[in-house]
BALOBA-1460 file (C-alpha; in Angstrom, 3 decimals):
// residues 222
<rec num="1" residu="x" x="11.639" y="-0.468" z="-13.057"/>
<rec num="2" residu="x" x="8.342" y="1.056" z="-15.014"/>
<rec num="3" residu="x" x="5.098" y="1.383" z="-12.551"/>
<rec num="4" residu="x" x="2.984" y="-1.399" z="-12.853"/>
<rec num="5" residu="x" x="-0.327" y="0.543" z="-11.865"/>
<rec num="6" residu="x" x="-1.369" y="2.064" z="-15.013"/>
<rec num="7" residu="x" x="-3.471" y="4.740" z="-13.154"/>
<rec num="8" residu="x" x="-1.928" y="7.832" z="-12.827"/>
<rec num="9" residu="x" x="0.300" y="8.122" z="-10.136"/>
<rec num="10" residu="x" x="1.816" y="10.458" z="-7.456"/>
<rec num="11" residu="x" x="5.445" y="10.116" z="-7.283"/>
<rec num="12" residu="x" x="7.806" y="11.379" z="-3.987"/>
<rec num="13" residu="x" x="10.807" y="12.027" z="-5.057"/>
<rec num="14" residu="x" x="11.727" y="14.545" z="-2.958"/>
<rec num="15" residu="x" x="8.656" y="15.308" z="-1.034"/>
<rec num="16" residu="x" x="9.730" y="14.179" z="2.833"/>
<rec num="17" residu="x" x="6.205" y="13.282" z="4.402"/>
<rec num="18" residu="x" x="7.235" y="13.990" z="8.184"/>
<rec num="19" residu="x" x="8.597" y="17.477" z="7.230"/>
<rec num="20" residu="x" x="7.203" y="18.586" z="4.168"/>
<rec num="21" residu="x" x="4.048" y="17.922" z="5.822"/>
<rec num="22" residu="x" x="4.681" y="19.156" z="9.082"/>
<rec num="23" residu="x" x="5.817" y="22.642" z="7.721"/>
<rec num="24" residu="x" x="2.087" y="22.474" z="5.974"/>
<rec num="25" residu="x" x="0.286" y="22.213" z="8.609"/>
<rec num="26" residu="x" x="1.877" y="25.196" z="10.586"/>
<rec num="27" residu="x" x="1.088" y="26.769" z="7.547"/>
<rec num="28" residu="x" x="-2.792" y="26.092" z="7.866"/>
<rec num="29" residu="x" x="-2.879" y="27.000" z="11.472"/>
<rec num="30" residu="x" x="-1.506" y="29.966" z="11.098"/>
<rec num="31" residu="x" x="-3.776" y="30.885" z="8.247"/>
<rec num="32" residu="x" x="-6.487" y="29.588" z="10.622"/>
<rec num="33" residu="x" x="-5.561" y="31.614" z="13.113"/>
<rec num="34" residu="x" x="-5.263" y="34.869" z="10.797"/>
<rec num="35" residu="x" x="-8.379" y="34.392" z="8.672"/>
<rec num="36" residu="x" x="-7.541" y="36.636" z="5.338"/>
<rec num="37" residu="x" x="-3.907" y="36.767" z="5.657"/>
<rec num="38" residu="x" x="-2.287" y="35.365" z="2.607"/>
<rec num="39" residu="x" x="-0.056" y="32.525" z="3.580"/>
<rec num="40" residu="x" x="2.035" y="30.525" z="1.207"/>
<rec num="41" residu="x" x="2.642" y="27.014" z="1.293"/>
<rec num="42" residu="x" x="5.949" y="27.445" z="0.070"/>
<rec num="43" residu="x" x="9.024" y="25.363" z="-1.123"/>
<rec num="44" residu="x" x="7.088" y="22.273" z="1.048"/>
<rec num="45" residu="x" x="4.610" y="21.826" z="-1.449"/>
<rec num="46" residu="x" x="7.489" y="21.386" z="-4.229"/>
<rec num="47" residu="x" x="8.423" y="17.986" z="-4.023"/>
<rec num="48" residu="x" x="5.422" y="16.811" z="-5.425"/>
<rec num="49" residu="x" x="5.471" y="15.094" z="-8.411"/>
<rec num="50" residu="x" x="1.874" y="14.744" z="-10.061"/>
<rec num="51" residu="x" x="0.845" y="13.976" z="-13.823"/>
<rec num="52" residu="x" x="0.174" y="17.158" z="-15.974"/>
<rec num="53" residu="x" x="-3.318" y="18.704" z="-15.364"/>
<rec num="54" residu="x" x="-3.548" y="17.549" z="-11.556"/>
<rec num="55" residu="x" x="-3.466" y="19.470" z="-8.496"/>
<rec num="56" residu="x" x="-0.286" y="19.874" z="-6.556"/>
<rec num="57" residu="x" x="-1.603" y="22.343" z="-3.974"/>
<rec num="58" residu="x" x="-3.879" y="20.034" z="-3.263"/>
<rec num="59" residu="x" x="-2.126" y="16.952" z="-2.918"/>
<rec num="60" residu="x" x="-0.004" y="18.598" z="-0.563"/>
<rec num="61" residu="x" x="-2.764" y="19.398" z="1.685"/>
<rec num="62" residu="x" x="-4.370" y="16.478" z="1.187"/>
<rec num="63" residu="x" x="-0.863" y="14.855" z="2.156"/>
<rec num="64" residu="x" x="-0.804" y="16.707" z="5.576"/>
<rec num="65" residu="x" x="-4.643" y="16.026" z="6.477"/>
<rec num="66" residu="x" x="-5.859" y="12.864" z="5.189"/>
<rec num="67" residu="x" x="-5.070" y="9.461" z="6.698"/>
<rec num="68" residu="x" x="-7.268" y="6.351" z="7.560"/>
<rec num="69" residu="x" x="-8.791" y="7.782" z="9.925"/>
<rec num="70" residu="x" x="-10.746" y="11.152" z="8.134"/>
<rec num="71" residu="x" x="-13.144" y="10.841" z="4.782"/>
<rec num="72" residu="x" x="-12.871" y="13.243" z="2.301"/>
<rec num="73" residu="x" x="-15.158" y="13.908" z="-1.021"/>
<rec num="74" residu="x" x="-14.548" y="16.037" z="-3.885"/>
<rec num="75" residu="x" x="-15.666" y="17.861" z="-7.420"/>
<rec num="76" residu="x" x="-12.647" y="19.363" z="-9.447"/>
<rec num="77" residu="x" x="-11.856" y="19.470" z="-12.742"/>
<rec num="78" residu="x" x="-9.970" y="16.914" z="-14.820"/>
<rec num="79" residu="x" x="-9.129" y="15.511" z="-11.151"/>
<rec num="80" residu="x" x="-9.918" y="11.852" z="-11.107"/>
<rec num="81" residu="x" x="-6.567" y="10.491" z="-11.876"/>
<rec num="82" residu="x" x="-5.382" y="12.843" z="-8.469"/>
<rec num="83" residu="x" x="-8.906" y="11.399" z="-6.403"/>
<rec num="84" residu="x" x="-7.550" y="7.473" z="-6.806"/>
<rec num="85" residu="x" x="-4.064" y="8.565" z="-6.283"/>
<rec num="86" residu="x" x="-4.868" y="10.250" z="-2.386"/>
<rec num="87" residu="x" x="-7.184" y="7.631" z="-2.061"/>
<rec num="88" residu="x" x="-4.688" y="4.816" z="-2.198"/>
<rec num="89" residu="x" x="-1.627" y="6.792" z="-1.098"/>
<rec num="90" residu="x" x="-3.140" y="7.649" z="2.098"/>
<rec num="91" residu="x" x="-6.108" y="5.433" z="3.150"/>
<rec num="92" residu="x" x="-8.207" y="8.216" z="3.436"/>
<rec num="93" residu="x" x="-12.093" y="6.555" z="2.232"/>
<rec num="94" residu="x" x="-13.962" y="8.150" z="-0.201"/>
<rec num="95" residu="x" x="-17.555" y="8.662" z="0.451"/>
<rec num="96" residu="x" x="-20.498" y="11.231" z="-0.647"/>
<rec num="97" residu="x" x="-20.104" y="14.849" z="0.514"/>
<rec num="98" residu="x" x="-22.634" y="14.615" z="3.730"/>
<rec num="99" residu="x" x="-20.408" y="12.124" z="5.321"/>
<rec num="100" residu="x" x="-16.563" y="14.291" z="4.263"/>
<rec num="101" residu="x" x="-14.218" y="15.473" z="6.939"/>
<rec num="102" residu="x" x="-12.763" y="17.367" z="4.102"/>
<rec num="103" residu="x" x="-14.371" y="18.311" z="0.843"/>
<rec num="104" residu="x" x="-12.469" y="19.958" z="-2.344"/>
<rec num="105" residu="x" x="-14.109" y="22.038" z="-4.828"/>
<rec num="106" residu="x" x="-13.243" y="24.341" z="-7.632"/>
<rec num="107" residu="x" x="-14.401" y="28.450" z="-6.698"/>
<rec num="108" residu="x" x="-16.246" y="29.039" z="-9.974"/>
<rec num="109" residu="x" x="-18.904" y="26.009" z="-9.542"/>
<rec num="110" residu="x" x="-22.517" y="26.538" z="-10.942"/>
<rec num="111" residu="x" x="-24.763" y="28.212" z="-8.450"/>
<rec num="112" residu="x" x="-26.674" y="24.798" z="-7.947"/>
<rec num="113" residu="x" x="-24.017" y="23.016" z="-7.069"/>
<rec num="114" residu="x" x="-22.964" y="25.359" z="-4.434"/>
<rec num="115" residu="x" x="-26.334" y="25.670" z="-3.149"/>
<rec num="116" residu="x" x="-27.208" y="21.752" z="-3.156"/>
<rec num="117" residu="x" x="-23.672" y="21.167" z="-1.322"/>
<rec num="118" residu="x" x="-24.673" y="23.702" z="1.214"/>
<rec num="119" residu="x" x="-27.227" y="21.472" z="2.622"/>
<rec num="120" residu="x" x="-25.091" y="18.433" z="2.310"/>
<rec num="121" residu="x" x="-21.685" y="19.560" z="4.241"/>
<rec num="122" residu="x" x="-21.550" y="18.554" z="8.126"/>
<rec num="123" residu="x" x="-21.901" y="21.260" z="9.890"/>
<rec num="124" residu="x" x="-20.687" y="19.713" z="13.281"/>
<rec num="125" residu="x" x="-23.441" y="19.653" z="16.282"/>
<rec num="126" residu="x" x="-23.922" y="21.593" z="19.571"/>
<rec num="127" residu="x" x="-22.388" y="19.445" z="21.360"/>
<rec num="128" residu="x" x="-19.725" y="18.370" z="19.081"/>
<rec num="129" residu="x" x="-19.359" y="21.357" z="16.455"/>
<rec num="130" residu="x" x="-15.751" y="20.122" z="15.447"/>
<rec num="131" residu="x" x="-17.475" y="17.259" z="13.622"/>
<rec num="132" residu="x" x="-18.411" y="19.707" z="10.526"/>
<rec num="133" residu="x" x="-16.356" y="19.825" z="7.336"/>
<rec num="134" residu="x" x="-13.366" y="22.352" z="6.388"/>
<rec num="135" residu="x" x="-13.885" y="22.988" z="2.502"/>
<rec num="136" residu="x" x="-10.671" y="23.566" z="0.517"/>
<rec num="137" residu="x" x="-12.201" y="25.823" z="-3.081"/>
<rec num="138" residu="x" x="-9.621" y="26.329" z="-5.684"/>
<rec num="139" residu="x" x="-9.531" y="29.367" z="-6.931"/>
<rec num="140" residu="x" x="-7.552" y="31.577" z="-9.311"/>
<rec num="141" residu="x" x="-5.558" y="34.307" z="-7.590"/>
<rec num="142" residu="x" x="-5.275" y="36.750" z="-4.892"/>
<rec num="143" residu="x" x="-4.497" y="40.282" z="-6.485"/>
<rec num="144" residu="x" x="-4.594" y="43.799" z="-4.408"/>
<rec num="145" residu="x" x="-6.585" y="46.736" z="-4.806"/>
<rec num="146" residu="x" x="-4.364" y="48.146" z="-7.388"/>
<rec num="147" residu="x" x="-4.924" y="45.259" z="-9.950"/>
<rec num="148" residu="x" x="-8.373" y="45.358" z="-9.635"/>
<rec num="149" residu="x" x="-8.866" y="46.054" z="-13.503"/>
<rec num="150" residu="x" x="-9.740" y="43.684" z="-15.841"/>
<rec num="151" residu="x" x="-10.497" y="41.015" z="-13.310"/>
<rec num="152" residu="x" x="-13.819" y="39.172" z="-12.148"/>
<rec num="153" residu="x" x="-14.305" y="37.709" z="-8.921"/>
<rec num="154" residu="x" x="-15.207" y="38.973" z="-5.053"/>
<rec num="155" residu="x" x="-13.930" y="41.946" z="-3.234"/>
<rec num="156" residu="x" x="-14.305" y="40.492" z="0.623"/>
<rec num="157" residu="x" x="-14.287" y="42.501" z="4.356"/>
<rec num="158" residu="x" x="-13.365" y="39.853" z="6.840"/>
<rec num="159" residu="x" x="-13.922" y="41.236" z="10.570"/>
<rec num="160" residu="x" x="-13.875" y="38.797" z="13.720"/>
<rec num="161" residu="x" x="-11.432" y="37.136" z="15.555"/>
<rec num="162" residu="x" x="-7.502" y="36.875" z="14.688"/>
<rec num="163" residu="x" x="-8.182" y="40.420" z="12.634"/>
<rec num="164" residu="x" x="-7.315" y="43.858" z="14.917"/>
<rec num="165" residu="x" x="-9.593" y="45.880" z="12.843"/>
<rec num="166" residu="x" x="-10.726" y="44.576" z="9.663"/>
<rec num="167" residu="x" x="-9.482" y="42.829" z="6.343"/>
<rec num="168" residu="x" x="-9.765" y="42.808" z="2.634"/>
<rec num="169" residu="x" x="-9.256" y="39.969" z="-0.246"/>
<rec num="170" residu="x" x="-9.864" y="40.147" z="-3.455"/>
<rec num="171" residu="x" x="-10.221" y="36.575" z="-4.984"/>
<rec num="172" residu="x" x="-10.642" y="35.951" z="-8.771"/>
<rec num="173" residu="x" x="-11.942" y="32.576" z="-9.802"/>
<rec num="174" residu="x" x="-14.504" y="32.686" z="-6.986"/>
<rec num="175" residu="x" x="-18.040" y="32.759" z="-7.199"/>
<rec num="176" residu="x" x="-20.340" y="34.842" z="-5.110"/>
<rec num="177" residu="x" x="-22.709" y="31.664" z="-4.361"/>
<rec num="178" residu="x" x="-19.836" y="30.259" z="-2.366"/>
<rec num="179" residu="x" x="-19.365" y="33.333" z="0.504"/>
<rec num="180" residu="x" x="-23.660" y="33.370" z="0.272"/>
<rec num="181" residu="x" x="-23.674" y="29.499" z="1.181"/>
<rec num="182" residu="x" x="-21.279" y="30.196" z="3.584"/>
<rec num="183" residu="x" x="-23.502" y="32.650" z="5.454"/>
<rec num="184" residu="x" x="-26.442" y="30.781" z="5.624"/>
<rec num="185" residu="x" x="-23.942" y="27.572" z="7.194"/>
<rec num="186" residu="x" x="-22.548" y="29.700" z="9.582"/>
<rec num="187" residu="x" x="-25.671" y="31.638" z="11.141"/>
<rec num="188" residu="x" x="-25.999" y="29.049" z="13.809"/>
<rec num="189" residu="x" x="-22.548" y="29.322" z="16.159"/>
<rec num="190" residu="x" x="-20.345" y="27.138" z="16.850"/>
<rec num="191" residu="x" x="-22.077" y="25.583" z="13.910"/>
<rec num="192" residu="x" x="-21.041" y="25.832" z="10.553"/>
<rec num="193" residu="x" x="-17.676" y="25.065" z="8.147"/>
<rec num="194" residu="x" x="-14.566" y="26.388" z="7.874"/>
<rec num="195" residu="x" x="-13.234" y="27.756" z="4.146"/>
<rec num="196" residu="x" x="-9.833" y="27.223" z="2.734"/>
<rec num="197" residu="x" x="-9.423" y="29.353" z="-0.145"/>
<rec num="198" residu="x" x="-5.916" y="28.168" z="-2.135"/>
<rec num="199" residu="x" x="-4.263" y="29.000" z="-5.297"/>
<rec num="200" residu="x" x="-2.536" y="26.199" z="-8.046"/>
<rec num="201" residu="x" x="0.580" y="27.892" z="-6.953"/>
<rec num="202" residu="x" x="0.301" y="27.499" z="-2.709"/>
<rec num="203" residu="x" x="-1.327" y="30.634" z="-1.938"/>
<rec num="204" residu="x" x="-4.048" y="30.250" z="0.728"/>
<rec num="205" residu="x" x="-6.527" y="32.466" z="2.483"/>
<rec num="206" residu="x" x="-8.658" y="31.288" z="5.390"/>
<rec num="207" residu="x" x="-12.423" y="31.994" z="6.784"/>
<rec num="208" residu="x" x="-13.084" y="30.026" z="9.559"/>
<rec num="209" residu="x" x="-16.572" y="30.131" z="11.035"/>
<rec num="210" residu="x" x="-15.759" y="33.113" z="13.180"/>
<rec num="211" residu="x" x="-15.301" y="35.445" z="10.548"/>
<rec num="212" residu="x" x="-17.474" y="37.554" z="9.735"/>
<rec num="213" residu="x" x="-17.580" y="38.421" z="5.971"/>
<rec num="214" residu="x" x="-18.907" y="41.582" z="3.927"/>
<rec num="215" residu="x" x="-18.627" y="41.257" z="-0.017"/>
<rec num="216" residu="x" x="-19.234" y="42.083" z="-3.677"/>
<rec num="217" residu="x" x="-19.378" y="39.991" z="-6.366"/>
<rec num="218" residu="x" x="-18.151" y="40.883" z="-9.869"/>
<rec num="219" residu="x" x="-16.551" y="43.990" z="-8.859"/>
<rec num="220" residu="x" x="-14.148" y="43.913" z="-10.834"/>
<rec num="221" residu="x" x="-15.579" y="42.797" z="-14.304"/>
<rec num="222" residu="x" x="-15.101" y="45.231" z="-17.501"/>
C-alpha cells in the first residue's frame, strides 16, 4: 500500500526503537562522560530509512531524545522534509530556539548566526542549570594529526573532567564562532550548554560545560 502523506517520510524498517535507541543513548553518555573521545553510533543508527539529502545521524538521535515531553528547534540544510518527519513521528513540539531542549545546527553557520543563537539558547539557571539546551552541530569529519593537510577547520585542547591529562580534536566543517560562543555561554558555572559534535556517518565528539577548551581556527587551510 503507497503512503498517503505526500511529505517526505521516515520509514522503520528495521530500526527497533527500544534497542536501537537504547544502544544510542549509552552511546551519548559515554561520550558525555569522555568529552573528546570519538564515539560511534554504530550499526544502531542503520536501520534508518530517510529520503536522499536528509540526516540519518540525526534522526537517530533525535529518535533516542525527543518525545512529547522535550522541544527541540533547528537550522540545517535542505532539512525540512526531516524537521516535519521528527516532529510527527515523535511528538516532540517545535518552537523558536530560546524555548529548545535540543537545538540542531550545521558547524559551518555564518558568524551571525552563531553569535545571535548564543544569546538565544537556555542556558539553565542557578538553581535549575539542567534546564539549558544540549546543541547537536553537524559537522564534516574528525581526522588526526597526521591528515592535517589540505583540510580547514579547528584544532581543539579539551582539559577538565572525564580527561586524565588533556585531549585533542581536530574537526573539519566547524567554524571557530561556534567554540567562541561556547566560551562566552559557559563562563558562568553550572551555567551554560552542552555541545554534541556528530558526523553524517555516526561519529560524535562531546564538550559538555565542564570542559575546558583551547583552540585554533583554520589551522589547517592551504
Amino acid at each position: 500500500m503507497s503512503n498517503p502523506n505526500p511529505n517526505p517520510n521516515l520509514k522503520e524498517p528495521s530500526f527497533d526503537r527500544i534497542h536501537d535507541t537504547q544502544e544510542i543513548y549509552r552511546v551519548l553518555l559515554h561520550a558525555m562522560s569522555r568529552p573528546g573521545l570519538i564515539c560511534e553510533l554504530g550499526v544502531s543508527m542503520d536501520g534508518v530509512d530517510l529520503p536522499v539529502g536528509t540526516s540519518k545521524a540525526a534522526a537517530a538521535i533525535a529518535f533516542t531524545l525527543l518525545d512529547g515531553e522535550v522541544t527541540f528547534a533547528v537550522q540545517m540544510y535542505g532539512q525540512e522534509g526531516w524537521t516535519e518527519t521528527i516532529r510527527r513521528l515523535t511528538y516532540c513540539k517545535l518552537v523558536d530556539f530560546a524555548d529548545a531542549d535540543y537545538v540542531f545546527v550545521e558547524g559551518n553557520e555564518e558568524l551571525r548566526f552563531i553569535n545571535q543563537l548564543q544569546s538565544q539558547l537556555r542556558k539553565g539557571t542557578l538553581s535549575s542549570p539542567e534546564k539549558s539546551a544540549t546543541v547537536f552541530i553537524r559537522v564534516k569529519h574528525f581526522v588526526n594529526n597526521e591528515l592535517l593537510s589540505g583540510h580547514q577547520g579547528c584544532s581543539l585542547k579539551l582539559t577538565g573532567p572525564g580527561i586524565q591529562t588533556e585531549t585533542m580534536c581536530y574537526v573539519t566543517g566547524l567554524s571557530f564562532a561556534w567554540i567562541e560562543s561556547r566560551a562566552r555561554l559557559v563562563e558562568e558555572y553550572p551555567l551554560g550548554v552542552d555541545l554534541i559534535l556528530y558526523t553524517e556517518n555516526g561519529e560524535l565528539i562531546a564538550i559538555p560545560r565542564t570542559t575546558v577548551v583551547e583552540g585554533v581556527a583554520g589551522a589547517w587551510h592551504m
